[in-house]
C-alpha positions as CSV (number, residue, x, y, z in Angstrom):
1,X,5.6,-9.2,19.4
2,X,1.7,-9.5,18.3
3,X,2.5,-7.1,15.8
4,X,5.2,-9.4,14.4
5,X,3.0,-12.8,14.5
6,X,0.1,-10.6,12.5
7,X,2.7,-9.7,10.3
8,X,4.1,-13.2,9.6
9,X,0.4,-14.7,9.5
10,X,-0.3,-12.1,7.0
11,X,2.6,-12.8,4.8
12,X,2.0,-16.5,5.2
13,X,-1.7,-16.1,3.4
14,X,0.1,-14.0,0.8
15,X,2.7,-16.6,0.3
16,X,1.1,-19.2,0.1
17,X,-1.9,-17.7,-2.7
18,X,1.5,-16.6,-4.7
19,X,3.1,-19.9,-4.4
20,X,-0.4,-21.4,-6.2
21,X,-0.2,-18.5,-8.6
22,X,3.5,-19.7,-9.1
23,X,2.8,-23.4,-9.5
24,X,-0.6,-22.8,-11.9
25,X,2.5,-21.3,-14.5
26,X,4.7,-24.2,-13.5
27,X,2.0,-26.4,-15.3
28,X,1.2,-24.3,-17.2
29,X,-2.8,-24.4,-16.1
30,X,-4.8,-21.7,-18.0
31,X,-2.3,-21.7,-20.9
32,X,-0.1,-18.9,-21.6
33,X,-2.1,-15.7,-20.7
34,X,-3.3,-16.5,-17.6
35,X,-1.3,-14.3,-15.6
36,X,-2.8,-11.7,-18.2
37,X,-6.1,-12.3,-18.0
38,X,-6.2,-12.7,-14.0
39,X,-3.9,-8.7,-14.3
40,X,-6.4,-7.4,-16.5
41,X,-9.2,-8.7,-14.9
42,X,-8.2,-7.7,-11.4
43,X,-7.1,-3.9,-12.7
44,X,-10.1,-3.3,-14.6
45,X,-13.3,-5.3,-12.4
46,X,-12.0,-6.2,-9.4
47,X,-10.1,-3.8,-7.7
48,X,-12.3,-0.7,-8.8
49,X,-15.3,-3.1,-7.1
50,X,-13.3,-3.7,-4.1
51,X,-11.9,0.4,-3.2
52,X,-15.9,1.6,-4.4
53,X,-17.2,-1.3,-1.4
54,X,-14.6,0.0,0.8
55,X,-14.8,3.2,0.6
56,X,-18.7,4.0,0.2
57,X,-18.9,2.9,3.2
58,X,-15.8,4.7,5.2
59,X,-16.3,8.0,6.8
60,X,-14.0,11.0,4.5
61,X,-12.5,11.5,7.8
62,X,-11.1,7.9,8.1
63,X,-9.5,8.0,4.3
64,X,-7.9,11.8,4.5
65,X,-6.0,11.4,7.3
66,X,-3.0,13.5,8.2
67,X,-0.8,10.5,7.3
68,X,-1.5,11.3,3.7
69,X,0.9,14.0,3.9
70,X,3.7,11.8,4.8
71,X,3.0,9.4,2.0
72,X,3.8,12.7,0.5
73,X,7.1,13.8,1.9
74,X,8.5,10.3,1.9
75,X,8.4,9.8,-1.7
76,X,9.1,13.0,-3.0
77,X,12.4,12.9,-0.3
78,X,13.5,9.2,-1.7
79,X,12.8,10.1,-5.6
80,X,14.8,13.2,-5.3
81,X,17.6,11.4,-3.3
82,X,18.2,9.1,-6.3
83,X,18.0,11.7,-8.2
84,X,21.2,13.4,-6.6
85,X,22.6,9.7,-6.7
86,X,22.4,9.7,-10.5
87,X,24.0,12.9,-11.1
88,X,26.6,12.5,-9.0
89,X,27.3,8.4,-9.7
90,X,24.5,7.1,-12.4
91,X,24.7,9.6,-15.0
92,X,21.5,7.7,-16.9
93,X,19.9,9.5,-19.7
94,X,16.9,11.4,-19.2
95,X,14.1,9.1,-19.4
96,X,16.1,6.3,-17.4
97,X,16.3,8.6,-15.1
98,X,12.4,9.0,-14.6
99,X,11.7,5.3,-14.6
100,X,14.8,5.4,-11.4
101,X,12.8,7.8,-9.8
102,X,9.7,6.0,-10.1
103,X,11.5,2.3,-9.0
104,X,12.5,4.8,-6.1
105,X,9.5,5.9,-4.9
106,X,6.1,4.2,-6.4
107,X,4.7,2.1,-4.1
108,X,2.7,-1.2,-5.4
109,X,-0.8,-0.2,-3.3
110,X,-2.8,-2.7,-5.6
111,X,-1.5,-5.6,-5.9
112,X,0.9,-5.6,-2.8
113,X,-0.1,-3.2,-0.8
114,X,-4.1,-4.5,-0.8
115,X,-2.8,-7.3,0.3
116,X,-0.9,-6.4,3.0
117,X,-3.1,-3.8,4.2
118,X,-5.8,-6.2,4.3
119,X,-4.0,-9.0,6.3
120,X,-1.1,-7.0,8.3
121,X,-2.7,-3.6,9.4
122,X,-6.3,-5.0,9.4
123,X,-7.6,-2.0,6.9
124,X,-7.9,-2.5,3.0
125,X,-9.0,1.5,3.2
126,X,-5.0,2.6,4.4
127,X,-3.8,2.2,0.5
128,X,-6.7,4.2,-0.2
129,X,-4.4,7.9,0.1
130,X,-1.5,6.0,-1.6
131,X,-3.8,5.6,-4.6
132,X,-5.0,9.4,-5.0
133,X,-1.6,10.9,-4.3
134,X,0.3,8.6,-6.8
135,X,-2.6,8.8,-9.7
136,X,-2.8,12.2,-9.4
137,X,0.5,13.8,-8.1
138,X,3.1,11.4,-9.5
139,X,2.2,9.8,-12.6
140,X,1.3,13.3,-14.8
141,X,4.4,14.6,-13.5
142,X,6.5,11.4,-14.4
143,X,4.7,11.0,-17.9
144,X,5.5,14.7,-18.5
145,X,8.8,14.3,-18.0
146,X,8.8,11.0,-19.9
147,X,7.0,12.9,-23.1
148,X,9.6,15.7,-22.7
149,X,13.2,13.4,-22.1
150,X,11.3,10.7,-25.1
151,X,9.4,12.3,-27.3
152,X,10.9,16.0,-27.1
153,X,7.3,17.4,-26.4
154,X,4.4,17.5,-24.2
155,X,1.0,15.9,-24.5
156,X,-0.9,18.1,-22.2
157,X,-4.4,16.1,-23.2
158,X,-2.8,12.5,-22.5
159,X,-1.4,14.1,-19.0
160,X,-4.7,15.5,-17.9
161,X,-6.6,12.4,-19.1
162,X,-4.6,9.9,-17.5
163,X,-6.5,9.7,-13.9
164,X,-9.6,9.2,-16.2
165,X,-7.8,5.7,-17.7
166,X,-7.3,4.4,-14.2
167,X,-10.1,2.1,-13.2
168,X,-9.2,2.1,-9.9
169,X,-8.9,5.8,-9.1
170,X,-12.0,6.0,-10.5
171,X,-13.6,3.0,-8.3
172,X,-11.7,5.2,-5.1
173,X,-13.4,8.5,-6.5
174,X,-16.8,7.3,-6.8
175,X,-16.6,5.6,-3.7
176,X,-15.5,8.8,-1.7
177,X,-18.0,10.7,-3.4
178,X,-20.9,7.6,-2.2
179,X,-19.2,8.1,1.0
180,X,-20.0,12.0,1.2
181,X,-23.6,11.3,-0.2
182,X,-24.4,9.2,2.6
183,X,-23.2,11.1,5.6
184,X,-25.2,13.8,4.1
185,X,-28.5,12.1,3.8
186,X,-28.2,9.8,7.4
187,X,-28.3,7.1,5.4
188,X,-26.2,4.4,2.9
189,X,-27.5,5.7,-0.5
190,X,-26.8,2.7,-2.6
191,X,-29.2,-0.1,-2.2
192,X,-28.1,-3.8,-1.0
193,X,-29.2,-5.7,-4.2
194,X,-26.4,-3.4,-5.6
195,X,-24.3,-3.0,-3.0
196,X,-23.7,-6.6,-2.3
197,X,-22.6,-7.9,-6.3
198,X,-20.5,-5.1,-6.2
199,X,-18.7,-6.4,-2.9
200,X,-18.8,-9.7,-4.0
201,X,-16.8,-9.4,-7.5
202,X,-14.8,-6.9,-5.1
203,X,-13.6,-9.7,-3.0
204,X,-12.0,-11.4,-5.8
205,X,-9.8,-9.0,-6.0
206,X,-7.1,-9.8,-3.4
207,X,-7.0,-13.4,-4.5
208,X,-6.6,-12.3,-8.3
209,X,-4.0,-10.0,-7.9
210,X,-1.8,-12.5,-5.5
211,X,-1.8,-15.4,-8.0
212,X,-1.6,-13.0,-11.1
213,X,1.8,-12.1,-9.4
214,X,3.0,-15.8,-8.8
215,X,2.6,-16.5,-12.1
216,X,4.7,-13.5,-13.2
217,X,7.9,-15.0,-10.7
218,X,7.7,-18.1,-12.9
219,X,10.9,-17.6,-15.1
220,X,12.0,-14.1,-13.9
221,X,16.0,-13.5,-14.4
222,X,16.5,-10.4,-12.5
223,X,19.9,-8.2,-12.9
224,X,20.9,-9.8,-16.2
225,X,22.2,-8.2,-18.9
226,X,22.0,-4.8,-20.3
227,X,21.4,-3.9,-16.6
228,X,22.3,-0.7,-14.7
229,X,23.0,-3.1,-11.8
230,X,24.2,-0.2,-9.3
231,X,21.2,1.6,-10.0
232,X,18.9,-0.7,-9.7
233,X,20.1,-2.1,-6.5
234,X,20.2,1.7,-5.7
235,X,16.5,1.9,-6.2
236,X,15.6,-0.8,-4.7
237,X,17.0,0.0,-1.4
238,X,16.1,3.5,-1.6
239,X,12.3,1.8,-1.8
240,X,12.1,-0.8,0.3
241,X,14.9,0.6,3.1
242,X,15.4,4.3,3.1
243,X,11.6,5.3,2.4
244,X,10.3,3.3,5.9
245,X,13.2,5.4,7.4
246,X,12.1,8.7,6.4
247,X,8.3,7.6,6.7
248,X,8.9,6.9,10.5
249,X,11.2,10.4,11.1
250,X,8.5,12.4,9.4
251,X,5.5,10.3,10.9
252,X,6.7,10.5,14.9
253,X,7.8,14.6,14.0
254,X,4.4,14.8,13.2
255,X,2.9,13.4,16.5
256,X,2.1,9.7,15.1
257,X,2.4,7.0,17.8
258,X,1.4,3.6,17.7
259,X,-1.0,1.3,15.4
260,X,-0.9,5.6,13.0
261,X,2.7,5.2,13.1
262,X,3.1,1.6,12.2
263,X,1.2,2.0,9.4
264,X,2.6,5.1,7.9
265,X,5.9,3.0,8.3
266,X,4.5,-0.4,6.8
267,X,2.8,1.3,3.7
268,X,6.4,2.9,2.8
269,X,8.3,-0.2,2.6
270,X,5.9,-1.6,-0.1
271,X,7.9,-2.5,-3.1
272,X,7.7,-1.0,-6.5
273,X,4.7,-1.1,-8.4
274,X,4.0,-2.7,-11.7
275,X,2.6,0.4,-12.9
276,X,6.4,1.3,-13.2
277,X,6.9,-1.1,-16.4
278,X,4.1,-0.2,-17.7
279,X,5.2,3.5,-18.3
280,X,8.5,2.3,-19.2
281,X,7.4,0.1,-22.2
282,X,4.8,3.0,-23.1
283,X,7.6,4.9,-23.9
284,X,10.3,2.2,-24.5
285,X,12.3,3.9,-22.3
286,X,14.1,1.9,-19.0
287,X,12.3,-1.2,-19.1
288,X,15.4,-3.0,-18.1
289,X,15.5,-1.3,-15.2
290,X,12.0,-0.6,-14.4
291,X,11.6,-4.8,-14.5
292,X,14.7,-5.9,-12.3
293,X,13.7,-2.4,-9.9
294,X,10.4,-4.3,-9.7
295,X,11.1,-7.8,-9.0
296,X,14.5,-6.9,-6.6
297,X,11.8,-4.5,-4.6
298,X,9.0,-6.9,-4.4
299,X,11.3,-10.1,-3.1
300,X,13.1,-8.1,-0.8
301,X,10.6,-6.1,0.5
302,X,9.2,-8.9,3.0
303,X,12.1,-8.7,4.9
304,X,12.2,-5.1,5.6
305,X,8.8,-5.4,6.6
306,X,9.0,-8.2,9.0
307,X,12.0,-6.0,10.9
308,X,9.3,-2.6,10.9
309,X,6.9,-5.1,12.0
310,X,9.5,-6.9,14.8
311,X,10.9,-3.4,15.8
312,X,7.4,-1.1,15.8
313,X,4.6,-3.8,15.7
């Protein structure tokens, strides 16, 4: 039951920052590219502030957990189920099919899962895994396949280049390796009069990224037309329903009881990250679908977390 009130407190902050985000478009308050400027500005300074102030001061063995491998499993099991769901019902073209797989399986561990993780497990530093796996595991792999199904070739420099474009990764990296530095010398290596500007612009993070998403809702028409409806309804419950299921069958296999098991559970029923689109319109290829996967995930996905968070909290 406390597990459930944390959870609905939780998503009441949340709510509530999206719902000023939301109205700030409504008016129209900071003109037209607000909602970019409060993305870029949260993607680029923020976030990368907030994971380095995490993290630097986290013990390695608090981030590389043994959960990491279900974060793992999960995915790869979802994207390769709606993978066998498009050959047998689908039948979308190649690079469709990537951006499916990706609605399928990329979680949002910025600007939802930060959030959440911050307000409903109590720990900003449990995205932390969800970040390295899916910046280095999933993306090159669903960019190759987007440069071979698009573009008929393979850019092996953009692949290998792409973790070092992601401002956040590279906040979580140097974080980790702060981290490392200080349990080696006894001692928090990075001075205070750093330290403490970097936490602060950190802390703006959360905020930023919660109304930069209310302002995106503000005149969303999901599942219109031109849509692969059944497939993106498909990916959307492969995300936000199925994942949680297999998260929780491979996380209590693996020994994982309680608050380990909740959040294993919780982190997989995040919804779809933005990052999706983003690769889609890169190679103008499923934005349709990458879009309505996106925006069906993240409105639905509440409600599948407030039943993990009833049932296991």
């Amino acid at each position: 039951m406390m597990g459930l009130i944390s959870a609905m407190q939780g998503f009441c902050v949340i709510g509530i920052i999206i719902l000023i985000g939301y109205i700030a478009a409504r008016f129209h308050i900071g003109g037209p590219t607000a909602q970019m400027v409060l993305n870029r500005f949260s993607y680029f300074v923020s976030t990368p502030c907030l994971m380095f102030a995490i993290l630097s001061k986290e013990h390695l063995s608090d981030v590389f957990k043994p959960s990491i491998g279900v974060a793992i499993l999960c995915a790869t099991i979802t994207g390769v189920l709606f993978l066998i769901l498009n050959a047998t019902i689908f039948h979308l073209k190649p690079a469709d099919t990537t951006i499916g797989v990706l609605d399928s399986m990329y979680m949002n561990a910025n600007n939802i899962g930060l959030p959440i993780a911050t307000y409903i497990l109590g720990n900003p530093a449990a995205v932390t895994p969800i970040v390295l796996i899916q910046q280095v595991l999933f993306t090159p792999a669903a960019l190759t396949s987007l440069d071979l199904s698009s573009r008929g070739k393979v850019s092996v420099k953009a692949i290998v280049s792409q973790p070092l474009h992601q401002p956040i990764l590279i906040g979580v990296l140097i974080g980790i390796v702060t981290s490392a530095a200080s349990d080696a010398a006894g001692w928090f290596v990075v001075p205070s009069y750093i330290y403490d500007p970097i936490n602060i612009v950190g802390n703006s993070a959360v905020p930023l990224i919660l109304m930069a998403f209310g302002m995106s809702l503000h005149g969303s028409k999901p599942l219109g037309g031109g849509t692969s409806r059944a497939a993106t309804i498909t990916a959307a419950l492969l995300k936000n329903a199925v994942m949680p299921a297999v998260a929780f069958t491979l996380a209590y296999a693996m020994g994982f009881r309680g608050h380990e098991l909740y959040s294993c559970v919780i982190l997989a029923a995040l919804p779809t990250a933005q990052n999706v689109y983003n690769y889609a319109a890169r190679y103008d290829a499923g934005t349709t679908l990458a879009r309505d996967g996106i925006l069906l995930s993240t409105l639905s996905s509440p409600v599948f977390i407030f039943v993990i968070a009833a049932l296991l909290g």
